[in-house]
N, C-alpha and C positions, 0 to 999 in steps of 0.2 A: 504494500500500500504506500504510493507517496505521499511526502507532505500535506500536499491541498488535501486529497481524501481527508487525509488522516483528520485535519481542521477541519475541515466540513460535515464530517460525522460529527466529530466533539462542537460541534455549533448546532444543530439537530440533536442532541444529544441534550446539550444545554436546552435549549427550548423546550423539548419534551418534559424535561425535569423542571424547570421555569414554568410551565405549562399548570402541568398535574398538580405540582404543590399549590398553584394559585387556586385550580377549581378548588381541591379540599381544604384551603385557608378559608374559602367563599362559603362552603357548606357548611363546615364546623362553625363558622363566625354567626354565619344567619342563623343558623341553628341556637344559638344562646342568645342569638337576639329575639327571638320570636317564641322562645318558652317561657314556661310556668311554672314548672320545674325544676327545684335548685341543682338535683343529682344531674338533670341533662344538662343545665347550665356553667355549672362545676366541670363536666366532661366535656363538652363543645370548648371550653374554653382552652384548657388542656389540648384539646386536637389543633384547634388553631395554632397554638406556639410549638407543637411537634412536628405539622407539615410545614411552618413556615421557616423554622429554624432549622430542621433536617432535608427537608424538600427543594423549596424555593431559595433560600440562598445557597447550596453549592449548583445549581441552576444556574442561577446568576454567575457566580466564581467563573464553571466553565463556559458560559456565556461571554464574558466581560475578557477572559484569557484567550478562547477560540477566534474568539472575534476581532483582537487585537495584531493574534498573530495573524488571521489571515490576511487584514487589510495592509500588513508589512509584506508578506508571502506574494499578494499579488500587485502591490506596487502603483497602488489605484490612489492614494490618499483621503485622508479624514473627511476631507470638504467637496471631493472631486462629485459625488453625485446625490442627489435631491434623496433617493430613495437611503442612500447610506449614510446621509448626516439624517435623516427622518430616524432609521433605526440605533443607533445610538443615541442620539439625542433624547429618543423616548426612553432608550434605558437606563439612560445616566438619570431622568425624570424619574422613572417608575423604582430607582434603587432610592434615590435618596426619596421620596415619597414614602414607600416600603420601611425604610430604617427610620423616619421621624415620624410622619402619622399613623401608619398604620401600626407599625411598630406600637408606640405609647399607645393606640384605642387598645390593642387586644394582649397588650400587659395588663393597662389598667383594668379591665375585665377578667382577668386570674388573677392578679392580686385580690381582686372583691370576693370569688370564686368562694373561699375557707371562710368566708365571715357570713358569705350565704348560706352556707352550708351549714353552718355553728345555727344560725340564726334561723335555719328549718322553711325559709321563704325569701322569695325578693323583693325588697322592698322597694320601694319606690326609690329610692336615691342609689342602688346598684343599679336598678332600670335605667336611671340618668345616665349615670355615667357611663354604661354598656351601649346607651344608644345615641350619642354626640351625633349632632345632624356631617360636620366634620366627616369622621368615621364610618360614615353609612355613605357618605361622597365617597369617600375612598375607598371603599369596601368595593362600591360598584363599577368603579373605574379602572381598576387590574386588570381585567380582562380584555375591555375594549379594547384598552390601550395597550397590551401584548397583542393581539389581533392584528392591530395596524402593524407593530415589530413585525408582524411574521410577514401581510402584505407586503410591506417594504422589500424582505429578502428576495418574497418570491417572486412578486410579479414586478421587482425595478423598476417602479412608476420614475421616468427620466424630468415628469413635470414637477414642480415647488409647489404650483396649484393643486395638483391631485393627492399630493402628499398633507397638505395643508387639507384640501377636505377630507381624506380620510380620517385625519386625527379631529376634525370639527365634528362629523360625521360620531365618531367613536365617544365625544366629548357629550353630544346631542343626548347618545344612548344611556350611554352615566347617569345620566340627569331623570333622562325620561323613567330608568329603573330607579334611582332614589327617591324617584318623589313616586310611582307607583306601587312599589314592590310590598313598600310599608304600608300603604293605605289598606291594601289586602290582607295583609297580615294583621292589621291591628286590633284589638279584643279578643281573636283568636289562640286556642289556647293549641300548646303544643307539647 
């Protein structure tokens, strides 16, 4: 296998791991936003810092590594095209994102976790702080916005326009899932 393969699997590789860990951040996260439940609450919360911290960042790692070297290996540079300053630039967004908001919402939600648990219920001011309007932004914007990363690799959009709508495009969805997702869910128990 030469080099380029070799980087282009561990960039696919990355993704896939990038990927998977975000659905089950996504799952586990709603999941203890949307019960009644302190044991499921307590558990979803736990899953979130397991796929995120096991899953999604060495995702990232060989993302951030794969991706460096290949843009050296093939001699294209950082700025040279629409679609590959789009793909890093979302990931260098979606890490530091990941490590300050989302990060802090779904600590702060396992740190609460043992006090709910002590406390036999959720009370209303664990429900606050687990459900930051912040945090539910952020919750529902990882994916769009790895979506458009993956567009980018795959389909080379050469336009600054296409690139720019796709991530307004992915931006739109975010939105349109944060402010409906909860509506559904609310008073519902789980």
């Amino acid at each position: 296998m030469d080099a380029y393969t070799a980087l282009k699997f561990a960039h696919y590789l990355g993704f896939l791991t990038l990927t998977g860990g975000l659905i089950g951040v996504f799952i586990a996260e709603w999941r203890a936003h949307v019960t009644h439940d302190v044991t499921v609450f307590a558990e979803a919360a736990r899953y979130t810092v397991i796929f995120y911290d096991a899953v999604v960042v060495p995702g990232a790692v060989v993302i951030a590594a794969s991706g460096v070297l290949l843009v050296l290996h093939l001699e294209i540079g950082f700025f040279s095209e629409p679609w590959l300053v789009g793909m890093w630039g979302l990931f260098v967004f979606e890490f530091v994102e990941g490590n300050t908001l989302t990060r802090v919402q779904f600590r702060r939600t396992l740190r609460h976790a043992p006090e709910a648990t002590a406390a036999g219920t959720l009370t209303p001011e664990i429900r606050r702080v687990s459900r930051t309007p912040v945090g539910i932004i952020a919750h529902f914007l990882d994916l769009p916005l790895v979506a458009v990363m993956i567009y980018c690799g795959v389909a080379r959009p050469e336009s600054w326009a296409v690139v720019g709508l796709a991530i307004l495009i992915a931006i739109a969805v975010a939105i349109g899932l944060a402010i409906s997702v909860p509506r559904l869910h609310r008073g519902r128990s789980a």
